[in-house]
N, C-alpha and C positions, 0 to 999 in steps of 0.2 A: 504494500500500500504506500501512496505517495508522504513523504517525509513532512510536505507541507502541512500546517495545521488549516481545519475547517474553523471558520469564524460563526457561521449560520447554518450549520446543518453537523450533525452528528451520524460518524458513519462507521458499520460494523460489514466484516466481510464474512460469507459463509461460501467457502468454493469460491465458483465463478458468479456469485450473487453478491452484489449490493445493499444492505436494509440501509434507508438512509431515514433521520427524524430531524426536522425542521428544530432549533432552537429556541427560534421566539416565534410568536404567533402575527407581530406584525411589524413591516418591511416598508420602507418610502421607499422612493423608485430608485434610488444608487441601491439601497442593502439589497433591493429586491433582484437587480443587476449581479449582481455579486452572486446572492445565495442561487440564482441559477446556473450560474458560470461552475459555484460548487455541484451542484446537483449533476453537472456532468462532466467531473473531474473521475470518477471512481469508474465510469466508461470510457473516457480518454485518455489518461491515464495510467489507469490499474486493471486493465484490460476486462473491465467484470461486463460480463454480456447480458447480465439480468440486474433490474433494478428496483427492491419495492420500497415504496416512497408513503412510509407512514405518515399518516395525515391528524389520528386524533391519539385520545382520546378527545383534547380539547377544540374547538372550530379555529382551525386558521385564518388570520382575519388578512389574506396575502390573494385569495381566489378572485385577483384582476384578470381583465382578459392577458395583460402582459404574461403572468403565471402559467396560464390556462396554456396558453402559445409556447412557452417555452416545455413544459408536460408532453405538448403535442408532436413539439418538433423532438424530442431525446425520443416518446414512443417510435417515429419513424426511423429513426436512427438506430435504435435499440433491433427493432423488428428486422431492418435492411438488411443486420451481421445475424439474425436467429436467432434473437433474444427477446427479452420481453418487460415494460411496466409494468409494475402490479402496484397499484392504489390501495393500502390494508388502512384498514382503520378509520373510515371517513366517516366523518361526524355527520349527522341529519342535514344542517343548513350547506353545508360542502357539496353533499350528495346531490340537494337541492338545484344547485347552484349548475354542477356539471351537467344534472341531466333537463333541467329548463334552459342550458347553453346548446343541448343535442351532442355533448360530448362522452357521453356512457358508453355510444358504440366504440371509443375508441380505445375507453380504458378497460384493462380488466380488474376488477377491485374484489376483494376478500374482507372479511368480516375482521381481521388481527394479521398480527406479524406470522403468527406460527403458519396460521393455515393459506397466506401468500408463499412462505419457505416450502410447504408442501406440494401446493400449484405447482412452483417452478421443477424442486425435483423431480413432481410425477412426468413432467415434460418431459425430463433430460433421461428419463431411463429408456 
């Protein structure tokens, strides 16, 4: 894993997966620049081909369309090499928010971290 430190996101490796957790719940438009730049360091990087991107327990208060966009572009990224998003943990108004955007088709989202971990392995076997 890269030496550098994350400032805005917390990030744990399993395999070739990523869990990553957001640090603070809310982002002006620099931190929010930044903490995406982080969010696809652990794919560019540290070559991890899957990435789940916990979102709660608590409602992250960062679900700009900026955010939404930068999600969307790592999913196709992700997807391009055979890997994958997985959205775990997404609070009510979050879930809200993605699927009155029409972006539900694009993520795949699981109830918690464990059972996104188990998603991705049943893939990989």
């Amino acid at each position: 894993m890269s030496d550098r430190a994350y400032r805005h996101v917390e990030v744990e490796r399993v395999g070739e997966t990523a869990i990553v957790r957001l640090t603070r719940r809310d982002y002006d438009e620099v931190s929010l620049d930044e903490m995406g730049a982080e969010l696809a360091r652990p794919v560019d990087e540290d070559g991890c081909r899957n990435l789940i991107l916990v979102l709660g327990p608590r409602e992250p208060g960062c679900l700009y369309s900026v955010f939404l966009a930068k999600l969307l572009n790592l999913h196709r990224r992700l997807g391009t090499n055979g890997g994958k998003l997985i959205l775990a943990a997404v609070p009510p108004l979050a879930l809200n928010v993605i699927s009155t955007s029409g972006l539900e088709r694009f993520f795949h989202m699981e109830p918690d971290r464990d059972a996104a971990l188990a998603s991705v392995e049943a893939a990989t076997r």
